[in-house]
N, C-alpha and C positions, 0 to 999 in steps of 0.2 A: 168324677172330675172335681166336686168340691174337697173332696179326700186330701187329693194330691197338691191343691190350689192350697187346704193348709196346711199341709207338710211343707210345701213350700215357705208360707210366709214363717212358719215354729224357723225353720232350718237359717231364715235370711235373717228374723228378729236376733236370734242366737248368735248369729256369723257379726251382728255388728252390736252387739251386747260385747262380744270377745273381744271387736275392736279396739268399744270407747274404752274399757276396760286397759287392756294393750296400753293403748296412748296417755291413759291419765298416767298410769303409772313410769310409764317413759318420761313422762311431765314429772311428774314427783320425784324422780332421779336427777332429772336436769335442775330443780329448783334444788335440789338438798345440795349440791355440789355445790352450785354461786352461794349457799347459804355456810358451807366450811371452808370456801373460796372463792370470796369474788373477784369474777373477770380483772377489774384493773390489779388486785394484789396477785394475780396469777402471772398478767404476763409481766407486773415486773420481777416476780422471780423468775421468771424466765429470763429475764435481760439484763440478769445483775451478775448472770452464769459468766464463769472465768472464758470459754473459749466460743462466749455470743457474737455471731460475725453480722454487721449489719448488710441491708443491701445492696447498700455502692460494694462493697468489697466482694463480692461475690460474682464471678465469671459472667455475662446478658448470657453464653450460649447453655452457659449451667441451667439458668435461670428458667431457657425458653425450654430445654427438655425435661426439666421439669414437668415444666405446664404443659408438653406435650405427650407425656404419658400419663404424669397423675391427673388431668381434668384440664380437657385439651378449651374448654368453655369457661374455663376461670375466670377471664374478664367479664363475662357476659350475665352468669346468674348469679343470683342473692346468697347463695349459701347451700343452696341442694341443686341439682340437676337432673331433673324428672324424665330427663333421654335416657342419662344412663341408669337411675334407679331403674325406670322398666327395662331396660335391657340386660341388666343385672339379673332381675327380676323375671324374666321369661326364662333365660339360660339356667337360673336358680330351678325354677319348675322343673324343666326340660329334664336335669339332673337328677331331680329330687334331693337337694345339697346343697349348702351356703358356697356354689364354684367361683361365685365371681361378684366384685364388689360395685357399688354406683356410689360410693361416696365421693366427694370435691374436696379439693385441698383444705378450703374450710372445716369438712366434715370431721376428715382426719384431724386438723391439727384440735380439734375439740376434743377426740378420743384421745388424744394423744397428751393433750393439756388437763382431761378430768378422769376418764373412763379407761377401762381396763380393752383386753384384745378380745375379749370375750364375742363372739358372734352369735349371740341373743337379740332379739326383737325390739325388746325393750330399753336396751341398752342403745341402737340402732334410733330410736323414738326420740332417746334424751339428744344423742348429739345432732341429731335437726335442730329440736329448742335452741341448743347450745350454738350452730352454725348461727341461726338466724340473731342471735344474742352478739355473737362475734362481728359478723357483718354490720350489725345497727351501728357500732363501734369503734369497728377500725376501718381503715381504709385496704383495696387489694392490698400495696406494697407489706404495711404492714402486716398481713392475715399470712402474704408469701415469708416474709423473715421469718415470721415467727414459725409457721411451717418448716423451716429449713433449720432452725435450731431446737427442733424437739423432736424431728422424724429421728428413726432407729438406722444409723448406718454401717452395723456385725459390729465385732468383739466390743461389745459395751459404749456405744461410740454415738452420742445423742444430737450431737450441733455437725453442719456440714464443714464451719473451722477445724473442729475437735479431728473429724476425721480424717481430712487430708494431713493437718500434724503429723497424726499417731502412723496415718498408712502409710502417706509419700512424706517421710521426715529429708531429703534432700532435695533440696530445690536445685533444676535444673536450668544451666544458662544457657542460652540461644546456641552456645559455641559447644558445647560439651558436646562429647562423642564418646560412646560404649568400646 
């Protein structure tokens, strides 16, 4: 019995030796990025962008399906959301496979703003710092613009202006008929 008691505690010291290990270095990713880009010079290159659409201009019902498929709790949490991390997170198990993401519009638009698509741990580590760096900072509206002018929307098409331009270049009048 004492055997397995410290097999036990070798096997739990190790599991969170790997941890802190994990997280410093998720840490040292997020701190080197604000260090060759800080937050304020990021998102004004972000909104110095030729087809950056602000808030007001952008559809409430675009807006609201947004928030209800990418991170239905957007108003509510700081920058991570610990429901759908574990639910990520079990179904991640279940598979044994990165199948399904818990990141928040926050989260993304941090990957989206420093970090590569990479589905690494550590990289996953840095944009929590990063959310929570985001959030001290901005306010929701602004965390959602900025969200909607660096998500990916196909053939190279990075703001949600840029893409209705390129995809729906004719605007249609209440009267037009096919």
């Amino acid at each position: 019995m004492k055997v397995v008691g410290k097999i036990i505690l070798v096997v739990a010291l190790v599991s969170i030796s790997m941890m802190i290990a994990v997280v410093g270095n998720g840490y040292d990713m997020y701190k080197e990025a604000l260090e060759q880009m800080p937050l304020e010079e990021q998102v004004a290159k972000i909104r110095q962008k030729e087809y950056y659409a602000v808030l007001k201009e952008i559809p409430q019902i675009y807006k609201n399906a947004v928030i209800s498929v990418e991170d239905h709790r957007f108003y509510t949490h700081r920058g991570i959301d610990m429901i759908a991390i574990g639910r990520a997170f079990l179904n991640d198990v279940k598979k044994m496979d990165f199948v399904e993401g818990g990141s928040t519009i926050t989260q993304q638009l941090a990957k989206n703003m420093y970090f590569t698509q990479e589905k690494k741990i550590t990289r996953k580590i840095a944009e929590v710092f990063m959310a929570f760096e985001i959030e001290k900072n901005y306010s929701k509206e602004d965390i959602l613009e900025l969200y909607l002018n660096t998500s990916y929307f196909g053939d190279g098409y990075y703001t949600v202006k840029e893409a209705c331009k390129r995809l729906f270049p004719k605007r249609i009048k209440p009267n037009d008929r096919q």
